[in-house]
C-alpha positions as CSV (number, residue, x, y, z in Angstrom):
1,X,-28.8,23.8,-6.5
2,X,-30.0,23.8,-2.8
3,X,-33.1,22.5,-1.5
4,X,-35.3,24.4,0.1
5,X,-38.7,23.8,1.5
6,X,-40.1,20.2,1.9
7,X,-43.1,18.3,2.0
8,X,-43.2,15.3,4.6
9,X,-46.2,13.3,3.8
10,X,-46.4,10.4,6.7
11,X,-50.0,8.5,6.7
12,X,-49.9,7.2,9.9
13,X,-51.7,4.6,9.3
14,X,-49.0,2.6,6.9
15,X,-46.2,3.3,9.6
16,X,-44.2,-0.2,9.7
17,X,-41.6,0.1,11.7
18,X,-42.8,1.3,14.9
19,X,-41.0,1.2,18.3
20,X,-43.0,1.4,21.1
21,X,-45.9,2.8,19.3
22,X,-43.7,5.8,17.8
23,X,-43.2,6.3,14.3
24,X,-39.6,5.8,13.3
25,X,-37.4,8.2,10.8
26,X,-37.3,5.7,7.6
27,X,-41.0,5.7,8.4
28,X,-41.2,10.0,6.9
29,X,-41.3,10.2,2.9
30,X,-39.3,14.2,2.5
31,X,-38.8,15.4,-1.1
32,X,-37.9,18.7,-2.0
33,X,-40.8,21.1,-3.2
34,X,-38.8,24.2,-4.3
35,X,-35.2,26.3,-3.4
36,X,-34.6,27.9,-0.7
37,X,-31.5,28.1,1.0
38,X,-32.6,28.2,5.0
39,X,-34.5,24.8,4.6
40,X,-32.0,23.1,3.0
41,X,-29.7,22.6,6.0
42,X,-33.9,21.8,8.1
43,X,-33.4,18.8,5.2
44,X,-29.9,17.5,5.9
45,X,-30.4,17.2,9.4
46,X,-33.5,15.3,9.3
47,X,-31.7,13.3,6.9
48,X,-28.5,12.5,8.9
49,X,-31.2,11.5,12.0
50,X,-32.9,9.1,9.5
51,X,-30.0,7.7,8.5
52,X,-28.8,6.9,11.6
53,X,-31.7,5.3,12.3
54,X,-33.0,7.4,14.9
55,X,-36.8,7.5,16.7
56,X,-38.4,11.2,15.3
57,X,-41.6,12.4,16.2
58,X,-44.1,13.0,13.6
59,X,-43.6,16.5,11.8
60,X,-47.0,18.6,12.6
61,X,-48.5,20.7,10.3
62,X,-47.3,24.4,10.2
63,X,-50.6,25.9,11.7
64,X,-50.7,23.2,14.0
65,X,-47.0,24.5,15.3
66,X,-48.1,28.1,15.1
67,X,-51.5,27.3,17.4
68,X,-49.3,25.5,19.8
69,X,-46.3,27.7,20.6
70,X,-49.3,30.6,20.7
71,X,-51.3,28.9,23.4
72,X,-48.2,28.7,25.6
73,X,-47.2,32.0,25.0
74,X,-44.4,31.3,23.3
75,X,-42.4,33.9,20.9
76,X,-40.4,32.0,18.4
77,X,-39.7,32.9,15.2
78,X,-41.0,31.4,11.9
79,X,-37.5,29.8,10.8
80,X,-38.0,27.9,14.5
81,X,-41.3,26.8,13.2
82,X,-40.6,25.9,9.8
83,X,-37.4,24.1,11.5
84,X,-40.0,21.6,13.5
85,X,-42.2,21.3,10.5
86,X,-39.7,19.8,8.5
87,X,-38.0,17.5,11.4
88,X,-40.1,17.1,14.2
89,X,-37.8,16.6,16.9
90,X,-36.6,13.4,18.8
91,X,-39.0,11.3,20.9
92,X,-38.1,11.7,24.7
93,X,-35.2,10.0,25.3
94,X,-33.8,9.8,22.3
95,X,-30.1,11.2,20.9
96,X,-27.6,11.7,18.4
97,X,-24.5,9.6,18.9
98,X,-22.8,12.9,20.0
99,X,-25.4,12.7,23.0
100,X,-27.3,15.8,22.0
101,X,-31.4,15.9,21.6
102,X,-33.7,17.9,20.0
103,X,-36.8,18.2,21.5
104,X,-40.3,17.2,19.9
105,X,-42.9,20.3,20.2
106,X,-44.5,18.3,23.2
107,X,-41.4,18.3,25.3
108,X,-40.3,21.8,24.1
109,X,-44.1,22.7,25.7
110,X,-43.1,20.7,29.0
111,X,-39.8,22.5,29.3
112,X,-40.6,25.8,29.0
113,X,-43.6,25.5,32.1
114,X,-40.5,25.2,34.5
115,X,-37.9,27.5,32.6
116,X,-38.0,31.5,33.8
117,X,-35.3,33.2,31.7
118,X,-35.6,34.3,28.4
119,X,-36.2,31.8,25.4
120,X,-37.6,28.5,24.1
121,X,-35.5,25.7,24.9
122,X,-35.3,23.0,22.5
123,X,-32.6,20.7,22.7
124,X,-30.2,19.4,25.5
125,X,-26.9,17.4,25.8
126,X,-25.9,14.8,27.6
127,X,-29.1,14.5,29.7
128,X,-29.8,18.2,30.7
129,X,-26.3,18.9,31.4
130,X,-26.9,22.0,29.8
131,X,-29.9,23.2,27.0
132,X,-30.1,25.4,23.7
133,X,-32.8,27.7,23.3
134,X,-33.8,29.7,20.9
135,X,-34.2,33.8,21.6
136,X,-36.6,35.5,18.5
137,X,-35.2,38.5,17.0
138,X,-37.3,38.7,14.5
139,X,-40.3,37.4,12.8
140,X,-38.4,35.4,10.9
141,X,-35.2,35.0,12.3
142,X,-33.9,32.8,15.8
143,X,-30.6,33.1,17.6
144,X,-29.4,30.4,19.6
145,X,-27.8,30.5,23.0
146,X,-27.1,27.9,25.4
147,X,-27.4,27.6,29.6
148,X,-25.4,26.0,31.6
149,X,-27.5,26.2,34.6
150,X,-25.5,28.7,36.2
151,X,-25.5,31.8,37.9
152,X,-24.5,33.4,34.2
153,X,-27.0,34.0,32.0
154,X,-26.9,31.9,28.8
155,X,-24.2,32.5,26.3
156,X,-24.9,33.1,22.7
157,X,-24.1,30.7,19.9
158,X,-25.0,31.7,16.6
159,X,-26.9,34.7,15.5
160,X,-29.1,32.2,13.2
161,X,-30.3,28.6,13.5
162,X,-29.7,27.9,10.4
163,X,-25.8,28.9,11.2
164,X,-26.0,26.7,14.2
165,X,-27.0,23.9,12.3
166,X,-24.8,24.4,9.5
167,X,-22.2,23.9,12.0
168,X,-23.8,21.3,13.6
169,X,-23.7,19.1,11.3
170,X,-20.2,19.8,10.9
171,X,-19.3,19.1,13.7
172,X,-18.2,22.5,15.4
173,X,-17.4,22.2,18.7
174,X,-18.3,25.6,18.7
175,X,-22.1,24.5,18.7
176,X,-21.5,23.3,22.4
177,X,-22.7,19.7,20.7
178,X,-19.4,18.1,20.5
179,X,-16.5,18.2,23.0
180,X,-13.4,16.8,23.1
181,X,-11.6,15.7,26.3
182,X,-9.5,19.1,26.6
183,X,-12.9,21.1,26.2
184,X,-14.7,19.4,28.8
185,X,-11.9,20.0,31.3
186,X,-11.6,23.6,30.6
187,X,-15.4,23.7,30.8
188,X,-15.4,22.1,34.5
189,X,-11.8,23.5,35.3
């Protein structure tokens, strides 16, 4: 049976294990609330970041998401926001030990003041050398796509997040996550 949606309950004020004055991942209480398969795979990744013990941000509340992303004129679509609800994103700075970060909803707000092409970033690798973003194709459905900073336009990735994550966490290089030596010097070649 697959889980679905989540609660994340998180009284800030019983946090224990700060670092820096941010809340840490063991710090989040998530429990499944009913099935669904498209938050399922919102679960296991949180999961794998708490367990490697990474620094998360606190998740915000769906509305609070919504408001936000509204105010900036932002167009994302609701798997994009139910996505953050249930993870949060990394504190600045932070990153998987494949060197990739996804984004809190503060610095996806920061990053998209300076970006002009179409979509909401939300994650980079290996310090910005290049960003996914997220392109809504419908009101409840993202695609992602990832820029290199070039001349070209970004290239798509997966018709769905929830695809790109799926193969995120296993490790498809195919994510533009994880490269191999070969990869990276066809990539610069």
């Amino acid at each position: 049976m697959a889980l679905a949606a989540t609660v994340l309950r998180f009284p800030l004020s019983r946090f224990t294990s700060r670092v820096g004055g941010v809340p840490q991942a063991r710090d989040f209480d998530v429990r499944p609330l009913c099935t669904s398969d498209m938050s399922d795979v919102y679960v296991r990744v949180f999961e794998k970041w708490k367990s490697a013990g990474l620094s998360l941000a606190p998740p915000l509340e769906r509305a609070v998401i919504e408001q936000r992303f509204q105010t900036a004129s932002l167009d994302v679509g609701s798997d994009f926001v139910e996505f953050l609800v249930t993870v949060g994103g990394m504190t600045d700075s932070e990153e998987d030990s494949d060197l990739w970060s996804c984004w809190s909803i503060e610095k996806i707000l920061r990053e998209a003041q300076s970006y002009k092409r179409e979509g909401v970033l939300f994650a980079d690798w290996c310090i910005h050398s290049h960003i996914h973003l997220v392109r809504r194709d419908s009101a409840t459905r993202s695609s992602v796509w990832v820029d290199f900073f070039s001349d070209d336009e970004p290239q798509k990735v997966s018709d769905s997040l929830e695809d790109f994550l799926e193969r995120y966490l296993a490790k498809a290089e195919t994510t533009y996550v994880f490269f191999d030596a070969l990869s990276i010097r066809k990539r610069v070649a």
